[in-house]
Structure formats: C-alpha cells, structure tokens
Kinemage of the C-alpha trace (Angstrom):
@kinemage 1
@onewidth
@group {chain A} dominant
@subgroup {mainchain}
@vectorlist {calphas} color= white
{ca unk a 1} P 18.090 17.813 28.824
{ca unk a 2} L 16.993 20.226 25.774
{ca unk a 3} L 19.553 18.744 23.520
{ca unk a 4} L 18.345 15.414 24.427
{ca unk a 5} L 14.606 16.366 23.759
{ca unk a 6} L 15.621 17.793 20.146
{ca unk a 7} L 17.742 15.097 19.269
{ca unk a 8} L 15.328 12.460 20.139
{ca unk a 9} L 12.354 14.383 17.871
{ca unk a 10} L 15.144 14.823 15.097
{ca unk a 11} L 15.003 11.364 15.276
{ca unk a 12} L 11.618 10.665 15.163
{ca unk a 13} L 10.792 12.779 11.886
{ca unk a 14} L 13.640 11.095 10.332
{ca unk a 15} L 12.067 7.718 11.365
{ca unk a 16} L 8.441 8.798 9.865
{ca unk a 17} L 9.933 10.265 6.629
{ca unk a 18} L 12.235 7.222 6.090
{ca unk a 19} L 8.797 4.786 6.538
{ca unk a 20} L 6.717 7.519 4.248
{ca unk a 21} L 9.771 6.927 1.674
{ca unk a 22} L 10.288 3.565 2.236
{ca unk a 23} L 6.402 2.474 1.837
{ca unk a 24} L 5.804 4.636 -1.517
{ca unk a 25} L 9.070 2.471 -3.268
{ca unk a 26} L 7.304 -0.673 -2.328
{ca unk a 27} L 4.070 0.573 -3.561
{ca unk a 28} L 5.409 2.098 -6.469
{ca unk a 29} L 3.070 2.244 -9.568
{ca unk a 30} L 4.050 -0.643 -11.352
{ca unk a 31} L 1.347 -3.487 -12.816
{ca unk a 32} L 1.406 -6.920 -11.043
{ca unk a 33} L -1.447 -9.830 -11.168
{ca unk a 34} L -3.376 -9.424 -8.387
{ca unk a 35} L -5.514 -13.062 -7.990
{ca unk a 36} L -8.819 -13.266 -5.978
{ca unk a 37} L -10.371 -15.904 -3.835
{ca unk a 38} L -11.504 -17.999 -6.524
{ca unk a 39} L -8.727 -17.659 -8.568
{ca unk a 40} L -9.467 -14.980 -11.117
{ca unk a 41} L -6.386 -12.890 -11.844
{ca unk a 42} L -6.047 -8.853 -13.216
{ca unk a 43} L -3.007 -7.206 -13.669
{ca unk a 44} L -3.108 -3.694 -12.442
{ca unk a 45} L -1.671 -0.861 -10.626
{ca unk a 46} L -2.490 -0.866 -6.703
{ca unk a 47} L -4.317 2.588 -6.351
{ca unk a 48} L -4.885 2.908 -2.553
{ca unk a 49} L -5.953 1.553 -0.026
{ca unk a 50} L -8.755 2.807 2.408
{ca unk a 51} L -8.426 2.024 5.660
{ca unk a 52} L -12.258 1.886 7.109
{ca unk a 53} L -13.725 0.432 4.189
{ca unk a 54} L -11.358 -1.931 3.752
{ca unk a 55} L -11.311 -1.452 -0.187
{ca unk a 56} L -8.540 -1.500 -2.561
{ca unk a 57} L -8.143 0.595 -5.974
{ca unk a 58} L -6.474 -1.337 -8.684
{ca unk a 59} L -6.037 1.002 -12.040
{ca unk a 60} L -5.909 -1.432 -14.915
{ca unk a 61} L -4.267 -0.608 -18.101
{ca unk a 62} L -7.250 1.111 -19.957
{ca unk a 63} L -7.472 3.500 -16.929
{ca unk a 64} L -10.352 2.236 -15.126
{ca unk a 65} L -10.717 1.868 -11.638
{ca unk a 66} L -11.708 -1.275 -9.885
{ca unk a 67} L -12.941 -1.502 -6.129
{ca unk a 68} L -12.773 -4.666 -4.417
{ca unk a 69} L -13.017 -5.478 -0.752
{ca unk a 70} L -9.570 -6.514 0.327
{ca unk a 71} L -11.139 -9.781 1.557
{ca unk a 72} L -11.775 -10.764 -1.606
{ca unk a 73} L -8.086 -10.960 -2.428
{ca unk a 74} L -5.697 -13.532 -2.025
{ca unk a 75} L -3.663 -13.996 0.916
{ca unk a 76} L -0.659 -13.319 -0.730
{ca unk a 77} L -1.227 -9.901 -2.398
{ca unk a 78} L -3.101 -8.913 1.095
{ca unk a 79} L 0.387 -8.940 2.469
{ca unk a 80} L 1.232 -6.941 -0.159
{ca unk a 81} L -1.518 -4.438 0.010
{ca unk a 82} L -0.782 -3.828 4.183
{ca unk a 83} L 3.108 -3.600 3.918
C-alpha cells in the first residue's frame, strides 16, 4: 500500500515538472507577430501572462513593455498565449 502511495506521487511530480518544462519550450523567448482585433500587427517577445487581469506582456525589440488585454488579440495568438 506504501509503495503504491510513493510511486503514484513520484508520478505526479514527474507529471508537473514535465508540464512546467514542457510549457516554458513553447513559450520560449523568441519574437513572433502578434496581430490584434483590427488587424494591427507587433512583433515581440510574449512576457507573461496574468491570470486575473487577463493582460499579456509583449517585450518588443527596444525593450519596452506593452500591456494589452488578451481580448484584444487575435484568436489565433490567444491559443497561443493559454497553451
């Protein structure tokens, strides 16, 4: 029964660490266009993403920060953002 209990929480940290790993390659810091709603485009580096405010950080290549509300993105690179 104890064997069983470790091996199944072995398990699950491997899981969680393979999904930490596994999202940070697919959000790695690389620039990509990034289009809004109405079609405007900026290439950039996708920051973060919070959560509660809904708001994403794209870098751009001078170093500054933009915040925009992830509704305000395409459809596409929302997909992108919540992978």
């Amino acid at each position: 029964m104890m064997f069983k209990l470790k091996s199944q929480l072995i398990f699950s940290v491997c899981l969680l660490l393979t999904s930490v790993i596994a999202q940070s390659l697919i959000h790695e810091k690389v620039s990509r266009t990034f289009t809004s709603n109405d079609g405007r485009e900026i290439t950039a580096q996708l920051e973060g993403y919070n959560q509660i405010s809904k708001e994403v950080t794209l870098r751009i290549g001078s170093g500054q920060k933009h915040y925009v509300h992830i509704d305000r993105l395409s459809r596409h690179d929302q997909a992108f953002i919540l992978v």
